[in-house]
N, C-alpha and C positions, 0 to 999 in steps of 0.2 A: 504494500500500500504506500503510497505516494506522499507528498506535506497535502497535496489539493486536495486529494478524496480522505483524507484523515481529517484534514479541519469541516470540509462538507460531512462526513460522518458523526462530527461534535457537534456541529448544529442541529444536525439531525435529530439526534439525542435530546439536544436542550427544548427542541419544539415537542418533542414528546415528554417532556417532562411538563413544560408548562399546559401541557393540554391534558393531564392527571392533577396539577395542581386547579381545582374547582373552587377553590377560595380565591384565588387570582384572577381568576374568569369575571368573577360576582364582584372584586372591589374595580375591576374593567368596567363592567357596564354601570356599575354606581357612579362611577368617574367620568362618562361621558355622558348619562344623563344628567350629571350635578353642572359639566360645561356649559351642554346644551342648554340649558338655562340663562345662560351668556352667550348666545349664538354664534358657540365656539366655531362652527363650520365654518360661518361666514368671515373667518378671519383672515383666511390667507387668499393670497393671487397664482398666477403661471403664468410665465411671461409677461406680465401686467393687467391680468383679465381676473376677477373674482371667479373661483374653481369650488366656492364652498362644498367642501371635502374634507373629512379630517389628513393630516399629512401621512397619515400611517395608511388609513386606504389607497393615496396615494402610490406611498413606496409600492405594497403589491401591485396597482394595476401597471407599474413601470415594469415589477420583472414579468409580468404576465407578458404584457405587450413584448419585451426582451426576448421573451421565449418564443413566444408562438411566431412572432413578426407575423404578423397579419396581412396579408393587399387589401384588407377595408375594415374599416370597426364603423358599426354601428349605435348609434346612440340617441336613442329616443330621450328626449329633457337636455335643452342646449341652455336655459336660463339667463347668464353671460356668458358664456362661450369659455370660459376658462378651461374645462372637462375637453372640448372641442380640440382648444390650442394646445394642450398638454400630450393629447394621443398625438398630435399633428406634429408636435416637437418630436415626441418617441419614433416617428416613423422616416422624422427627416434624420434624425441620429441613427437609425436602423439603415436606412441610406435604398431602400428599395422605393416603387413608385406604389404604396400603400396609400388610402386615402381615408377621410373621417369623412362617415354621412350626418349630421345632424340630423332631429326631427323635433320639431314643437309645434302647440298649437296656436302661440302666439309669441312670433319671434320680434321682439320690440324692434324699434328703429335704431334705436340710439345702441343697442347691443350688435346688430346687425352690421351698423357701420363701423363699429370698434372690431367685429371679428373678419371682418372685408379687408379692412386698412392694414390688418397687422401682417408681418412678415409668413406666419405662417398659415395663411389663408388657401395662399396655392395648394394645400394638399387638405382640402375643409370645402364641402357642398353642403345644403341647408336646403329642407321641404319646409313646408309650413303647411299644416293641419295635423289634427288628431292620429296620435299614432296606431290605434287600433281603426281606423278609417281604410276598408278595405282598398278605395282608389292610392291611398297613403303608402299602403304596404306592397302593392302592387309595384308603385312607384318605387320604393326599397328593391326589392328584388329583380327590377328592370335592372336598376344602377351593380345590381350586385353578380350580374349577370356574369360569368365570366373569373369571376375570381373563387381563389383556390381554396383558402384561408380567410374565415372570418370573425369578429370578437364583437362581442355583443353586450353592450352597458347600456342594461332598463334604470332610466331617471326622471322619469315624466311623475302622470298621476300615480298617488300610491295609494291607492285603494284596492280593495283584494280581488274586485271585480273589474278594475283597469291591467291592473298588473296579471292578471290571469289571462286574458285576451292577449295581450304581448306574448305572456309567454309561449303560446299556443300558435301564432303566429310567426314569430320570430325566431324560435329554437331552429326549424328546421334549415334555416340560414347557417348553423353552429354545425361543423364535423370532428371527428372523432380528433382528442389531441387540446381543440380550441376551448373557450370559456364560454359561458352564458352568465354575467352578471349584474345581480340585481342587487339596487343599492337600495338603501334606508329600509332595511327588514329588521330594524332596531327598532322599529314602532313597535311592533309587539311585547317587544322588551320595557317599555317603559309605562309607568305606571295610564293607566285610562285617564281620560281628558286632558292629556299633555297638549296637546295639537285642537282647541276650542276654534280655532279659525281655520280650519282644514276639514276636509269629508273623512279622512281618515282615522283609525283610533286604534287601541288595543282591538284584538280580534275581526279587524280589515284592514288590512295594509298589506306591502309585497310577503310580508313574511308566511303567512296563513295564505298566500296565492303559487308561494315556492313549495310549502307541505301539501299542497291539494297538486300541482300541478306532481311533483315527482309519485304522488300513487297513481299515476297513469303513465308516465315518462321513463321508461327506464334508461333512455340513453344518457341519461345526466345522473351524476353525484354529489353532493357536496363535501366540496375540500375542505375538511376542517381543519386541513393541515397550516392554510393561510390563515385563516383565523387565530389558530393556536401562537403562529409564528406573530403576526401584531397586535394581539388582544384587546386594542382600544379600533373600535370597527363600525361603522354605520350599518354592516351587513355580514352580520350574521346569520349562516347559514345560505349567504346571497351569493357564494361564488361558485357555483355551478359549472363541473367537466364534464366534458362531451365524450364517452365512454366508446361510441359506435357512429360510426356515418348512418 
């Protein structure tokens, strides 16, 4: 055994420790719902765009994109375009002709022209309408025509009957190797009536749409090895491998 596969085997080790340690889990998700009370997401930028995300789902979906190098990621919920410009960086770092599709149902103006203007635009295209809108997804799958490898980040409505039409739609974009993820499946995790201003709540959200969707799904699993590896997560249970074409 080599220094490279001995140190990767020590990590190895310590993500399987932290994922038997279940009190570490529980002061995790105490600590990002005590943030989120400070709408810690919305603190950080990429490239200069608000990415509201915590930085730790971040790092994952950089070695995800790392690994799989995608030619398209998909991603329903552009918000401010930060999510958009950060896949859009990883793939000009990747250095292949990979592209990010956006999709929202109301993609403001003022966000539109900051995600236009920015350097990394050229490899970023943008729908506008509903993403469970059959013309909408139709429209995805025209664009995705062709490509080999795809990565899929649900960030739109997060209600368990929005997010469940995604998933149903959009999986079969996902081949064997790629991810399927679905973010803010922390709503279920946090106590009922956190989110008064949203449709969403304990027991509707992506989280309860990812458990209903995989007892029918078997070509997806959830990697709990990512979770285990950043324990402060918006998505729990929301990183979904593509097991079979």
């Amino acid at each position: 055994m080599n220094e490279i596969e001995k140190f990767a085997n020590e990590v190895d080790q310590n993500i399987i420790d932290v994922g038997q340690d279940k009190g570490l889990h529980t002061m995790s998700s105490q600590w990002l719902q005590k943030a989120g009370e400070h709408g810690y997401t919305y603190n950080f930028t990429w490239m200069g765009r608000p990415i509201i995300q915590t930085p730790q789902d971040i790092l994952a979906l950089q070695e995800l994109i790392w690994k799989i190098k995608p030619d398209l990621i998909v991603e329903p919920g552009i918000a401010h375009g930060g999510s958009l410009i950060f896949s859009a960086s990883m793939l000009e770092l990747i250095g292949n002709d990979g592209h990010v599709l956006g999709v929202d149902i109301d993609i403001r103006e003022h966000n539109r022209d900051e995600i236009e203007k920015h350097p990394m635009s050229k490899r970023i295209s943008m729908i506008q309408g509903s993403s469970i809108d059959e013309n909408i997804v139709k429209q995805v799958f025209d664009f995705a025509e062709g490509k080999e490898s795809i990565l899929v980040i649900l960030d739109s409505n997060h209600t368990h009957e929005h997010v469940a039409k995604e998933l149903e739609m959009y999986s079969p974009l996902v081949k064997k190797g790629s991810y399927l993820v679905v973010m803010d499946t922390a709503v279920e995790d946090m106590p009922a009536g956190s989110f008064p201003d949203r449709p969403w709540d304990k027991g509707d959200n992506p989280k309860t749409a990812v458990w209903a969707f995989l007892k029918e799904n078997h070509r997806f699993e959830i990697d709990e090895k990512i979770e285990n590896k950043i324990l402060i997560t918006v998505a729990p249970d929301g990183y979904l491998k593509c097991l079979e074409d």
